[in-house]
C-alpha positions as CSV (number, residue, x, y, z in Angstrom):
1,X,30.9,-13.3,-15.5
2,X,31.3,-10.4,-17.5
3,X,34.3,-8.0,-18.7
4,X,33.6,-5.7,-16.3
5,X,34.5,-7.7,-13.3
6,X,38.0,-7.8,-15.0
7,X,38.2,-4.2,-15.7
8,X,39.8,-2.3,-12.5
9,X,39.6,1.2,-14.2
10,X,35.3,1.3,-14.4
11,X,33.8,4.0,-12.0
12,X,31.3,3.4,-10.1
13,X,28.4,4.4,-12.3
14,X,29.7,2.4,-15.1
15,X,29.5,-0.7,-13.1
16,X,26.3,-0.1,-11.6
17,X,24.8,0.8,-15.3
18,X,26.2,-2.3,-16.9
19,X,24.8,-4.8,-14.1
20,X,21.7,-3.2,-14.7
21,X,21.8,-3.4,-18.3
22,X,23.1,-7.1,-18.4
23,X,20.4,-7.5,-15.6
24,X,17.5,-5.3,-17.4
25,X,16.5,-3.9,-14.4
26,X,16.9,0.1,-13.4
27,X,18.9,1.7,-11.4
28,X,16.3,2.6,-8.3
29,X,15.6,-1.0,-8.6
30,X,19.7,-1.9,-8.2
31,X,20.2,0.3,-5.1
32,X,16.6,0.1,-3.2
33,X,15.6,-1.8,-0.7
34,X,13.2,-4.4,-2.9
35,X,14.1,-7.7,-1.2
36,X,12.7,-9.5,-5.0
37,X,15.0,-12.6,-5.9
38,X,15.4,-10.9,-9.0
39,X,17.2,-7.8,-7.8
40,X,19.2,-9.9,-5.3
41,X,21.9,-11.2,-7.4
42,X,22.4,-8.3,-9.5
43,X,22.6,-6.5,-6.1
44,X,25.3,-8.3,-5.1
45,X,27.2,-8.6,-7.6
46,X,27.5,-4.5,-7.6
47,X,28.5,-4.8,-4.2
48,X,31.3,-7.2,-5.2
49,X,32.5,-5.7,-8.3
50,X,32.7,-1.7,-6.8
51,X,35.0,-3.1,-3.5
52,X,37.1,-5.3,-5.9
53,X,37.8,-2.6,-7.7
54,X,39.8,-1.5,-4.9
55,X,38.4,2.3,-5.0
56,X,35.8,1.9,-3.0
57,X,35.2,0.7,1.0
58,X,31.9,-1.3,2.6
59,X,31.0,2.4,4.3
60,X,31.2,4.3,0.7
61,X,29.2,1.3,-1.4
62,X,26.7,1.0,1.3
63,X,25.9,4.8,1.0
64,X,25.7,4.4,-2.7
65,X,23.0,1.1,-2.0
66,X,20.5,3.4,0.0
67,X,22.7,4.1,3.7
68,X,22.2,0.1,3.9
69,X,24.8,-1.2,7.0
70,X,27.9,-2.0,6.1
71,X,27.4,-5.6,7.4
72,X,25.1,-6.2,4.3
73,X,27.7,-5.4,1.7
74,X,29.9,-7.6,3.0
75,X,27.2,-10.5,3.3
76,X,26.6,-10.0,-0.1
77,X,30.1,-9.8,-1.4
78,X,30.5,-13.3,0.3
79,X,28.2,-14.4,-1.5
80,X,29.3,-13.9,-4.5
81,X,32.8,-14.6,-4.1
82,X,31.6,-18.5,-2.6
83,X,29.6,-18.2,-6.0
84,X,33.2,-17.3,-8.0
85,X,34.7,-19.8,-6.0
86,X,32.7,-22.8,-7.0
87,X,33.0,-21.8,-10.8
């Protein structure tokens, strides 16, 4: 995975601007509600990066992703950490 996974210091719209760079999708496409395969996995693994940083709660990422629940985060922060697991 990339650098900024490592890097505890990125604010959120850093983050959220490299995954969609590294993704070459937009932002609105990032944090709507487009359930595409495509925007899935970049999706998630903003969700995962912004509460590993540690600055930011399910509540306060799932306001950033469009009010989604806070149940969704998590999901897809499970995801990806099964995904980080199995590397």
């Amino acid at each position: 995975m990339r650098d900024y996974l490592l890097d505890k210091q990125n604010d959120a719209r850093a983050i959220i601007n490299q995954i969609c760079r590294d993704f070459d999708i937009s932002k609105s496409d990032l944090t709507g509600h487009c359930r595409s395969q495509s925007f899935i996995l970049p999706r998630h693994l903003a969700y995962y990066t912004l509460y590993n940083t540690g600055q930011y709660d399910l509540k306060r990422i799932a306001k950033m992703f469009g009010n989604r629940h806070h149940t969704s985060i998590s999901y897809g922060i499970n995801k990806i950490n099964k995904l980080v697991r199995a590397l």
